[in-house]
C-alpha positions as a Markdown table, in Angstrom:
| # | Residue | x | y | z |
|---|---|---|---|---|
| 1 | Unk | -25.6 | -12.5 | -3.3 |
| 2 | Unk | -22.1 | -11.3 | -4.1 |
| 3 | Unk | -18.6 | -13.7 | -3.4 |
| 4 | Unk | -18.1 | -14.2 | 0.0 |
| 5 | Unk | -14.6 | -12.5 | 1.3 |
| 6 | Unk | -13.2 | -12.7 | 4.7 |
| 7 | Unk | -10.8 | -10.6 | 6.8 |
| 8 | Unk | -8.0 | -12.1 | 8.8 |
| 9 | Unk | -7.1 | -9.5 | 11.3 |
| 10 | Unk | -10.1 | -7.4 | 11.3 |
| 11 | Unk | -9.4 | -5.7 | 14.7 |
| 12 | Unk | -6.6 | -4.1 | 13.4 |
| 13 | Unk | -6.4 | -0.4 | 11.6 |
| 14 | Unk | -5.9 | -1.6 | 7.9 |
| 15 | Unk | -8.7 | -4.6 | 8.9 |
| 16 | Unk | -10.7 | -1.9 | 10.0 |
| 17 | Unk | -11.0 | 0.2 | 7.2 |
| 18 | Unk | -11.5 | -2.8 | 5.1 |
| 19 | Unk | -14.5 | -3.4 | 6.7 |
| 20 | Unk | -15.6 | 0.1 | 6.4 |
| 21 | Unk | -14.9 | -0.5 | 2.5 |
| 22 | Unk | -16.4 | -4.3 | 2.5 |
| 23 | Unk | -19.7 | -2.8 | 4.0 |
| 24 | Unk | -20.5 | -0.8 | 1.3 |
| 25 | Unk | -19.4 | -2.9 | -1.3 |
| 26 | Unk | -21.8 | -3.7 | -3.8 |
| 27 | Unk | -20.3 | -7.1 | -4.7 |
| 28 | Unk | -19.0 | -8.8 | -1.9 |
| 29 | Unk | -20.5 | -10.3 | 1.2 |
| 30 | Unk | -18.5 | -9.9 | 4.7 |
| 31 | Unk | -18.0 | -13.3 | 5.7 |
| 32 | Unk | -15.6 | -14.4 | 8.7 |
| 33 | Unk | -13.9 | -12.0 | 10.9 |
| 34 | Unk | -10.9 | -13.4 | 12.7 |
| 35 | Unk | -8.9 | -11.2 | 15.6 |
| 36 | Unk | -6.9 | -13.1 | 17.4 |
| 37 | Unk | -7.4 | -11.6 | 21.0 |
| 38 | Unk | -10.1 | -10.2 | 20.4 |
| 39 | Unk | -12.3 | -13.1 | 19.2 |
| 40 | Unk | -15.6 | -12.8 | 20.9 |
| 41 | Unk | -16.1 | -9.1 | 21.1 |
| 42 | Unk | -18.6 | -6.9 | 19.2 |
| 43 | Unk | -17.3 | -5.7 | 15.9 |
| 44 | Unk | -18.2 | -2.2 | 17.1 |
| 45 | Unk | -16.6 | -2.5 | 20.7 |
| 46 | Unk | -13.3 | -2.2 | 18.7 |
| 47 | Unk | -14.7 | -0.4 | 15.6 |
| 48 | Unk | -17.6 | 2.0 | 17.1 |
| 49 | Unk | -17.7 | 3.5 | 13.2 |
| 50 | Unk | -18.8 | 0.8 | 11.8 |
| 51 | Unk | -22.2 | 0.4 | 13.0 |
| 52 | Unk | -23.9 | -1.6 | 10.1 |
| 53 | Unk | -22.4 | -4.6 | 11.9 |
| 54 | Unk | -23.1 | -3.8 | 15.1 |
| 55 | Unk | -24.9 | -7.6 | 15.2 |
| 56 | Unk | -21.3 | -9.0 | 14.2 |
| 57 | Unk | -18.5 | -10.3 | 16.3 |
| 58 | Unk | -14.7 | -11.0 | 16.0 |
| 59 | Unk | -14.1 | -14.9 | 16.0 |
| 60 | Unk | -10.6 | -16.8 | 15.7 |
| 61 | Unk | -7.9 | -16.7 | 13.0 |
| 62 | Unk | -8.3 | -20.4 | 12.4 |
| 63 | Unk | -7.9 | -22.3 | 8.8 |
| 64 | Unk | -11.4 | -23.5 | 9.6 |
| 65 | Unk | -13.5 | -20.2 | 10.1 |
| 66 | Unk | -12.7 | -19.2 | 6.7 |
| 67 | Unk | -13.5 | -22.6 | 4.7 |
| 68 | Unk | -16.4 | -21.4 | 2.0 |
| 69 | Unk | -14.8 | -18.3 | 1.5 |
| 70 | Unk | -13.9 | -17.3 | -2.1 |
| 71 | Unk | -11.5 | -14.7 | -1.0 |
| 72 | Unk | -9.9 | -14.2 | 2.3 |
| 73 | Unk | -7.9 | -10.6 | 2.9 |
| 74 | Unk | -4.9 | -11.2 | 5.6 |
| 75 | Unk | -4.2 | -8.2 | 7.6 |
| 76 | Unk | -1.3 | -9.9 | 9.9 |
| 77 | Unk | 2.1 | -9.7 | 11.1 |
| 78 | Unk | 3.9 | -11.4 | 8.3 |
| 79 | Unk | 4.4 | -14.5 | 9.9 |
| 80 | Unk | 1.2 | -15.1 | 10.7 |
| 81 | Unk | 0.0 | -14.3 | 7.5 |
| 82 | Unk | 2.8 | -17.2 | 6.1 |
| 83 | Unk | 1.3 | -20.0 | 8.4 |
| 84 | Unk | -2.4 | -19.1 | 7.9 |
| 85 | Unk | -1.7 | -18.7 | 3.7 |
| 86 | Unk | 0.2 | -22.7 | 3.9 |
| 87 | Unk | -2.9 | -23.7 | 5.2 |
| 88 | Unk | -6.0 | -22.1 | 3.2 |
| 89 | Unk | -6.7 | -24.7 | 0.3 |
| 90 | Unk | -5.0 | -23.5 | -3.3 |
| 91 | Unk | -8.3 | -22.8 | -4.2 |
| 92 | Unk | -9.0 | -19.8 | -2.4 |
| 93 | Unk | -8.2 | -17.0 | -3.2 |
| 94 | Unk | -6.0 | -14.9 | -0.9 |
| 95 | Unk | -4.6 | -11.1 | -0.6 |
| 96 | Unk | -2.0 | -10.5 | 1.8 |
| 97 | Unk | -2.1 | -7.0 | 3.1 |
| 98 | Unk | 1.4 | -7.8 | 5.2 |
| 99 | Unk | 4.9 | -7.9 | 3.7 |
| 100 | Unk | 5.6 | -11.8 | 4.0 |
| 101 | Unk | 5.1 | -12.7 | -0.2 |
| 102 | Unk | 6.5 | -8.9 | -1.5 |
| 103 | Unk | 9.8 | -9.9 | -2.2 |
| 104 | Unk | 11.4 | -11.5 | -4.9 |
| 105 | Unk | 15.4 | -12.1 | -3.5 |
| 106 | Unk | 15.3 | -14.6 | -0.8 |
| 107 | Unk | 18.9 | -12.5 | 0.5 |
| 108 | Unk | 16.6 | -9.4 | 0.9 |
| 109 | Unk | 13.8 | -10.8 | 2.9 |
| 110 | Unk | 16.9 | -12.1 | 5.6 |
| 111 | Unk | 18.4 | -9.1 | 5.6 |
| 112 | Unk | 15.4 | -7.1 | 6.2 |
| 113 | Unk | 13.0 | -9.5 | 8.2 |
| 114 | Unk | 15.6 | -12.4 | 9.4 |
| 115 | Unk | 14.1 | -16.1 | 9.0 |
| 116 | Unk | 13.3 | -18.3 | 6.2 |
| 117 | Unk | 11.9 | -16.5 | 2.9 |
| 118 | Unk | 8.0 | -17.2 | 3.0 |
| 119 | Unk | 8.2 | -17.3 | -1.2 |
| 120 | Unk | 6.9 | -14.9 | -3.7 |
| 121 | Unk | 3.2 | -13.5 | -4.4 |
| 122 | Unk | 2.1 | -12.0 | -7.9 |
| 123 | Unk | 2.5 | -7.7 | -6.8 |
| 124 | Unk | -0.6 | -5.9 | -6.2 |
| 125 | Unk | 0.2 | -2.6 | -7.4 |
| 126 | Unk | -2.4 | -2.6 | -10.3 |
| 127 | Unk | -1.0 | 0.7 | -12.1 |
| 128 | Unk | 2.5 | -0.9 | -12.3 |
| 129 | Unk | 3.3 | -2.0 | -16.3 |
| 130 | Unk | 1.6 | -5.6 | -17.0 |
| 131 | Unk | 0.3 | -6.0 | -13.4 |
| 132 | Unk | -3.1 | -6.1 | -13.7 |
| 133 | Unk | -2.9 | -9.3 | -16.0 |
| 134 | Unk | -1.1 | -10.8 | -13.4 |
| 135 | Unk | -2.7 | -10.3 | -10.6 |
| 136 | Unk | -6.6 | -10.6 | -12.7 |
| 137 | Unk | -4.7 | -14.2 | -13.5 |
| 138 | Unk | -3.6 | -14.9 | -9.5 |
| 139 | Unk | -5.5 | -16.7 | -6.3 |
| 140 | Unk | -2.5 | -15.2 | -4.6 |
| 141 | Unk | -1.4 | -11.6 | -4.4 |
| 142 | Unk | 0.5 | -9.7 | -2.3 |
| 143 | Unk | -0.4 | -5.8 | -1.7 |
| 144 | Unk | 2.4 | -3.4 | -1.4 |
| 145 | Unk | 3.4 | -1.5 | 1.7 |
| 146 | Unk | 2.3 | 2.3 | 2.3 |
| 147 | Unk | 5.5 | 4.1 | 1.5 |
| 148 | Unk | 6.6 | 1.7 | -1.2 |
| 149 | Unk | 3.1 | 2.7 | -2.7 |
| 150 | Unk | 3.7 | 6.2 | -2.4 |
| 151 | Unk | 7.5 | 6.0 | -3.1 |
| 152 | Unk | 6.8 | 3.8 | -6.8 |
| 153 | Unk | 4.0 | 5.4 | -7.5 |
| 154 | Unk | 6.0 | 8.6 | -7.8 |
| 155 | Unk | 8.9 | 7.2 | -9.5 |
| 156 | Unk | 7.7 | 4.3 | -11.4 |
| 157 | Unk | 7.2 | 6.4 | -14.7 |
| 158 | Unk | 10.7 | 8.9 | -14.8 |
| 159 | Unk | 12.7 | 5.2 | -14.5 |
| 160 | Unk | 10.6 | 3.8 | -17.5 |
| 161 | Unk | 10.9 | 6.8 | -19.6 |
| 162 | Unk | 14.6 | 6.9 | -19.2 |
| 163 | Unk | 14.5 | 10.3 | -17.3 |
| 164 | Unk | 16.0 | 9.5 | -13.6 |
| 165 | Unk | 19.1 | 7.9 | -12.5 |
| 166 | Unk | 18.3 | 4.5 | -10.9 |
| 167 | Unk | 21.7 | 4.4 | -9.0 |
| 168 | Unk | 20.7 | 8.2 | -7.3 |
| 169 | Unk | 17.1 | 8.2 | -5.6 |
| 170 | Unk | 16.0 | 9.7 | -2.2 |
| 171 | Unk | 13.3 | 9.7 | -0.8 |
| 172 | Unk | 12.0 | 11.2 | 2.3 |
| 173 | Unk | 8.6 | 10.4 | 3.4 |
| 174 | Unk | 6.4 | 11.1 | 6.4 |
| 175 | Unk | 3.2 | 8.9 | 7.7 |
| 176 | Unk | 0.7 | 8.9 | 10.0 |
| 177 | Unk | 0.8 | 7.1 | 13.4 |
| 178 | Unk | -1.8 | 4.4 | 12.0 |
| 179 | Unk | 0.9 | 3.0 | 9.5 |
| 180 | Unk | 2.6 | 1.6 | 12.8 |
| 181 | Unk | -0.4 | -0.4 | 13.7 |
| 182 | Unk | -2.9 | -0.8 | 16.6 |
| 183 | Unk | -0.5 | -2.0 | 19.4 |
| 184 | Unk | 0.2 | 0.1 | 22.4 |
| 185 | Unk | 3.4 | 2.0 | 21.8 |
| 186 | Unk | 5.6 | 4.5 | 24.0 |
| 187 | Unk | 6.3 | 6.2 | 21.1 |
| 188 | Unk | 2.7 | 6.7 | 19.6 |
| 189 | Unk | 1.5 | 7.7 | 22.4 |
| 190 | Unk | -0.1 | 11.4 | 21.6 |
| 191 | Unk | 1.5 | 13.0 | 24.2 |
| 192 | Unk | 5.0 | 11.7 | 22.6 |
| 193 | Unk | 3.5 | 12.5 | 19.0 |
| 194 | Unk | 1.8 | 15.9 | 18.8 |
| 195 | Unk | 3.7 | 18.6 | 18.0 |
| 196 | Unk | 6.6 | 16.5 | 16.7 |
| 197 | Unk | 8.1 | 15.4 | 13.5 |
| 198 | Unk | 10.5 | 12.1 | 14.3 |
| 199 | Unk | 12.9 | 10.1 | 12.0 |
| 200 | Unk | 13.0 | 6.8 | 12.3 |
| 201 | Unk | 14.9 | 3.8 | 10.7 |
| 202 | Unk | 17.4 | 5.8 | 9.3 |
| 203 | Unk | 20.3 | 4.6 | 6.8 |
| 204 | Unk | 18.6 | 2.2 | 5.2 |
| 205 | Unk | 17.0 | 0.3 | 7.7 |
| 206 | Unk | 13.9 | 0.7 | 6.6 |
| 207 | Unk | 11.7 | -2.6 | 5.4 |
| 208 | Unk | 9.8 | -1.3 | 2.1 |
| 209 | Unk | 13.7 | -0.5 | 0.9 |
| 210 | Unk | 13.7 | -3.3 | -1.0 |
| 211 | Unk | 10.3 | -3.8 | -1.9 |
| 212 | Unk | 10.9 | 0.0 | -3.4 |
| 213 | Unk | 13.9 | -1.1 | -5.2 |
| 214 | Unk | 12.3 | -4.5 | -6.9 |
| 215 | Unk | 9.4 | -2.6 | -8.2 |
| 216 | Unk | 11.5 | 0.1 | -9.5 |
| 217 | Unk | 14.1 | -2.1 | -11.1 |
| 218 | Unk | 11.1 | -3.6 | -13.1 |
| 219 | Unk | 10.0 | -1.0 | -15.0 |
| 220 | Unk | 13.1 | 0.1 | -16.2 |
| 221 | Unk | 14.3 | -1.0 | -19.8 |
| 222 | Unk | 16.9 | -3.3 | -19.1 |
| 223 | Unk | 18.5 | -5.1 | -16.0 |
| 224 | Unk | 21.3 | -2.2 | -15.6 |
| 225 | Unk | 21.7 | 0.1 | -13.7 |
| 226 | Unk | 20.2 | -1.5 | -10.5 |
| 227 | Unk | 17.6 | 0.8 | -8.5 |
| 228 | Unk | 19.5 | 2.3 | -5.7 |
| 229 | Unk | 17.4 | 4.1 | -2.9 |
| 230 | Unk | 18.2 | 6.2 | 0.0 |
| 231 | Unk | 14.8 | 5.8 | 2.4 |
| 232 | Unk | 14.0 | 8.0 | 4.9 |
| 233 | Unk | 10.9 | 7.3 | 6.8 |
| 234 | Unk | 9.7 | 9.9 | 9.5 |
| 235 | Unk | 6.6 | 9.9 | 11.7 |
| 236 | Unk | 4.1 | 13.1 | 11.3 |
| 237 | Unk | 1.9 | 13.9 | 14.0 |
| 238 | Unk | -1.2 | 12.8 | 12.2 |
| 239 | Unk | -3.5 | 9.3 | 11.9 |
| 240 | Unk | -3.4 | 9.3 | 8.6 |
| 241 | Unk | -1.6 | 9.3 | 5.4 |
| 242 | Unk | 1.5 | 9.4 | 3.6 |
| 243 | Unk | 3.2 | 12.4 | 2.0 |
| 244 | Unk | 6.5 | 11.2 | 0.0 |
| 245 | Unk | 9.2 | 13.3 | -1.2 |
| 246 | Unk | 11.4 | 11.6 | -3.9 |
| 247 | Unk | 14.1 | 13.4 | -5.8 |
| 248 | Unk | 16.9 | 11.8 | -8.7 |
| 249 | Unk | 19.4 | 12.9 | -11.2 |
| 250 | Unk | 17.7 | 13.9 | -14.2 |
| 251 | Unk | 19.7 | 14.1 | -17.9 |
| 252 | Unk | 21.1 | 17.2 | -18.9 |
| 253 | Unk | 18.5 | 20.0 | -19.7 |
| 254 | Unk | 15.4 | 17.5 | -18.8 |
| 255 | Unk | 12.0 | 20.1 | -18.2 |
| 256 | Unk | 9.3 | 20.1 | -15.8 |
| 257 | Unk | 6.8 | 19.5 | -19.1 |
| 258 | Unk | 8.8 | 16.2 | -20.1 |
| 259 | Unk | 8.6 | 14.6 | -16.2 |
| 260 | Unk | 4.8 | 15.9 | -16.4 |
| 261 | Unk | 4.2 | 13.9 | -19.9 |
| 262 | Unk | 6.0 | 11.1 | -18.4 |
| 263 | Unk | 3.6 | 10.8 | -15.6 |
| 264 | Unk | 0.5 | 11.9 | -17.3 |
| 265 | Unk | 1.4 | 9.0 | -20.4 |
| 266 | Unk | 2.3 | 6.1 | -17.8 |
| 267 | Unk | -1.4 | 7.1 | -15.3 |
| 268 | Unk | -3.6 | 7.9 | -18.2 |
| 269 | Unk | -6.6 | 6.4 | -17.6 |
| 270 | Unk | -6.1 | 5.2 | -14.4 |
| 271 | Unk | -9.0 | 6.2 | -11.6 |
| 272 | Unk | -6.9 | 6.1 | -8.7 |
| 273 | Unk | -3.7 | 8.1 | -9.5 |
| 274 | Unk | -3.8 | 11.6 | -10.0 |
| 275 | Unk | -1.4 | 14.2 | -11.9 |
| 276 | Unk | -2.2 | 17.4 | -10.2 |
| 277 | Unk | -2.7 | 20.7 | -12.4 |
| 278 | Unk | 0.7 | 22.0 | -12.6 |
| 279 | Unk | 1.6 | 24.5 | -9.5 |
| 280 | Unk | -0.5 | 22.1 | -7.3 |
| 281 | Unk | 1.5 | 19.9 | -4.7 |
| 282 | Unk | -0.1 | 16.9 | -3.1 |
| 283 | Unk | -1.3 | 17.2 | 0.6 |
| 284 | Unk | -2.6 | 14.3 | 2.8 |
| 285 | Unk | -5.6 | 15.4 | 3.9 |
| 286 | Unk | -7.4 | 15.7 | 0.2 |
| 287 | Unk | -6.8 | 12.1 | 0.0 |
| 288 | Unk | -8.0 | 10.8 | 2.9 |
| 289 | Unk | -10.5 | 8.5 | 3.3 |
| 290 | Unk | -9.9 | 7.6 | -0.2 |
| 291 | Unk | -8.1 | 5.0 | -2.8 |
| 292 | Unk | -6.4 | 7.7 | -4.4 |
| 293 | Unk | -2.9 | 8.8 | -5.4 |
| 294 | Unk | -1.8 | 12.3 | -6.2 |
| 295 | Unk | 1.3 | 13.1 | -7.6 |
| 296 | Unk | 3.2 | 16.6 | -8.9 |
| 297 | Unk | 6.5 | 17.1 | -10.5 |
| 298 | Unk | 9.0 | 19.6 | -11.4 |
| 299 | Unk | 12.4 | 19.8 | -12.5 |
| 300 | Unk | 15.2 | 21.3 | -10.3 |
| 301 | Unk | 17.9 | 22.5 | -13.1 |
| 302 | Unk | 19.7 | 24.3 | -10.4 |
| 303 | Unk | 20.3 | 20.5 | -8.8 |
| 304 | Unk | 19.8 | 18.9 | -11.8 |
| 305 | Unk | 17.0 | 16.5 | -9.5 |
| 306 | Unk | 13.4 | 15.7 | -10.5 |
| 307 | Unk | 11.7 | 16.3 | -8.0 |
| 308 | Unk | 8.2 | 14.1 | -7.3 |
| 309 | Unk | 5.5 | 14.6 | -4.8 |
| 310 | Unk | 2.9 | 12.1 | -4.2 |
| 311 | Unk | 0.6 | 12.2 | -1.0 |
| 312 | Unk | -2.2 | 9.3 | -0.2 |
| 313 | Unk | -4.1 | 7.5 | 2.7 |
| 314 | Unk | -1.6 | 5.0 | 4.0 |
| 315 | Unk | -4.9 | 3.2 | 5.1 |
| 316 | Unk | -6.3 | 3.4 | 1.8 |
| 317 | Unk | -4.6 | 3.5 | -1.4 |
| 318 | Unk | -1.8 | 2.1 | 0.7 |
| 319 | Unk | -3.4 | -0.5 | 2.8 |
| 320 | Unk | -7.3 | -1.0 | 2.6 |
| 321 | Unk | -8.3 | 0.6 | -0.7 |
| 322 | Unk | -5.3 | -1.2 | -2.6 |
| 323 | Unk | -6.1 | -4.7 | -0.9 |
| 324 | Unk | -9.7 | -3.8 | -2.0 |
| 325 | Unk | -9.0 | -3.1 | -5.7 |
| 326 | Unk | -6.7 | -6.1 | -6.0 |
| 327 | Unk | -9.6 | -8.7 | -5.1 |
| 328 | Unk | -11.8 | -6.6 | -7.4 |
| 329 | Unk | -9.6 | -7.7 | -10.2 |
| 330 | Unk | -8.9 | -11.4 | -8.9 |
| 331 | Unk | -12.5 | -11.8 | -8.7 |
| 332 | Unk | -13.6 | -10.2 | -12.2 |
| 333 | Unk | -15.4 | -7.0 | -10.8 |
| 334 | Unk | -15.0 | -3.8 | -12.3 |
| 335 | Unk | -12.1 | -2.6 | -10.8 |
| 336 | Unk | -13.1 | 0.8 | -9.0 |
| 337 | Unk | -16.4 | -1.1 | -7.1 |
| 338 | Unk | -16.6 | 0.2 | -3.3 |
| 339 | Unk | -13.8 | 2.8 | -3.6 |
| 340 | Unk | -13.8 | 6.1 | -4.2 |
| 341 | Unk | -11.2 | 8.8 | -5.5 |
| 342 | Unk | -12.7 | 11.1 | -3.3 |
| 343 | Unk | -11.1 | 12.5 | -0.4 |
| 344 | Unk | -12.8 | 13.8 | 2.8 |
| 345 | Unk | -12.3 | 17.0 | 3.5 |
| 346 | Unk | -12.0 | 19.7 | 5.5 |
C-alpha cells in the first residue's frame, strides 16, 4: 500500500484531473475527497470519466476527514485553502494548488488579492534553479499558477543567461475556459465563448503578475534590474490549455542558436519540458492531457525581441500534473510516477 493522499476540492476541474492522475498512480492511495457542496454525491455524478471510483463519494472539507493522511492536495479558492492549511497538523504534508502561499511581498498579495498576506510556501516549479531541493526538503509547497507556468517556463532561462532585458517583457497568453474554474459564468458560457478570442484583465491587472515577476527575478544573477512584465491574459474558445507568447529586448546581435542553447542547457534533462526541433512552434493540443511543457525560440533582429513560445495543459503541467510531480518529490518517489509527457492527440 502506497502513502495515503487526499484531495481538498475534488469536484472541481484541477481536483478532477487529479483524480484521473491519483487513480493511476502507482504509489499513492486516494484517500479523502472533500467538495464542499457537493459532499454526498457519487464521484462520477460530477466526474462520469472517472469510473474506477464509481463506488466513491465526495464528503466535507473538514480538518477531520483528512487526519491519517500523509499528503493532502488543496484545490481551493485561496482562502479556503489558508484556513483549511492553519488547521492540518505541521506534520502533514500539504500542496496548495491555489494562489494563497505563491508570493513572497506581503505589498503584492494586497494589491493583487486584498486582505491579510496568508505567508509564504516553498515554490513548486520543480525545473526552476535549486527548487527541487526545496520543495524534496518541504511538508508545505505551493504550486504555481497556469500562465505563470507557461510565462517562467519560457523565460526563466534567457533572464539567467544574461540574454533578455528584465525591465522589457510582454507577454500575451491565451487559456482555455477550464482555467476559470467550475462555477457557472455568463461569460463561459459556450454560446458567449465559441467562435471568440476575449481579453481580459488587461493593464496589469492580472493575478499571476507578480507571481511571474518573483520567479523571474530569482533566477537572474543579481538583485538589479527588477523583472518588469506587461501580462496580457486572453480567453480562447477551447477547455483546455495554455499557449503563451513572451517577447524581450535581446543584446545587440543575440541569434536564434544562443536563445536555443540557453534553453536547451537550463531543461536538459528534464522529462517534462520540451525544446522543440527548431522550425517547430508549440500548439495546445499536443500537450494535452499531459505534464508537459513545450517551448520554441527565435530571435527577432529586426525588433531586436526574443521571441519564446511555450504551450501546455493548464490542467496539467499547470494545475494537476504539476501538483502531482511536486508531492512526488515531497514524498521521495521518482519524480515522473503517474504522469506522462505524452499528449493526446488528434
Amino acid at each position: 500500500m502506497g502513502a495515503r493522499v487526499a484531495v481538498a476540492g475534488a469536484s472541481g476541474y484541477a481536483g478532477g484531473e487529479l483524480l484521473r492522475l491519483l487513480a493511476g498512480h502507482p504509489d499513492l492511495e486516494i484517500g479523502a475527497l472533500g467538495a464542499g457542496s457537493n459532499a454526498g454525491a457519487p464521484v462520477t455524478a460530477v466526474h462520469p470519466n472517472l469510473i474506477t471510483l464509481a463506488d466513491r463519494t465526495f464528503g466535507p472539507t473538514t480538518p477531520d476527514a483528512f487526519a491519517g493522511s500523509d499528503l493532502v492536495f488543496m484545490a481551493l479558492p485561496h482562502d479556503e485553502a489558508a484556513t483549511l492549511a492553519r488547521q492540518l497538523p505541521e506534520s502533514t504534508r500539504v500542496v496548495d494548488l491555489g494562489a494563497g502561499f505563491r508570493l513572497k511581498s506581503a505589498d503584492a498579495w494586497t494589491q493583487f488579492y486584498g486582505g491579510d498576506h496568508p505567508g509564504t510556501w516553498a515554490y513548486g516549479l520543480p525545473e526552476l534553479p535549486g527548487a527541487r531541493a526545496t520543495i524534496k526538503a518541504a511538508s508545505r509547497v505551493a504550486s504555481p499558477g497556469c500562465y505563470a507556468t507557461a510565462s517562467i517556463v519560457a523565460l526563466a532561462p534567457l533572464l539567467a543567461h544574461g540574454l533578455a532585458d528584465p525591465e522589457d517583457i510582454v507577454i500575451v497568453a491565451a487559456s482555455g475556459t477550464s482555467g476559470a474554474g467550475r462555477s457557472a459564468t455568463t461569460s463561459l458560457l459556450g454560446s458567449e465563448v465559441m467562435g471568440s478570442v476575449s481579453a481580459y484583465k488587461v493593464g496589469g491587472g492580472h493575478r499571476h503578475t507578480p507571481e511571474i515577476e518573483q520567479a523571474l527575478q530569482s533566477v537572474q544573477p543579481g538583485p538589479e534590474p527588477r523583472a518588469t512584465i506587461s501580462f496580457t491574459p486572453t480567453l480562447a474558445p477551447m477547455p483546455r490549455g495554455i499557449l503563451a507568447t513572451c517577447t524581450a529586448r535581446l543584446p545587440a546581435a543575440t541569434s536564434t542558436a544562443e536563445l536555443r542553447d540557453a534553453i536547451a542547457d537550463s531543461y536538459r534533462g528534464e522529462p517534462f519540458i520540451h525544446l522543440l526541433a527548431e522550425g517547430q512552434w508549440p500548439a495546445t493540443a499536443a500537450t494535452c492531457g499531459s505534464n508537459a511543457a513545450h517551448v520554441q525560440v527565435a530571435a527577432d533582429p529586426h525588433a531586436g525581441r526574443a521571441v519564446v513560445v511555450s504551450a501546455l495543459d493548464n490542467l496539467g503541467k499547470g494545475a494537476a500534473g504539476q501538483a502531482v510531480q511536486n508531492a512526488n518529490l515531497m514524498l521521495g518517489l521518482p519524480e515522473t510516477a503517474g504522469l506522462t509527457a505524452l499528449g493526446v492527440a488528434p
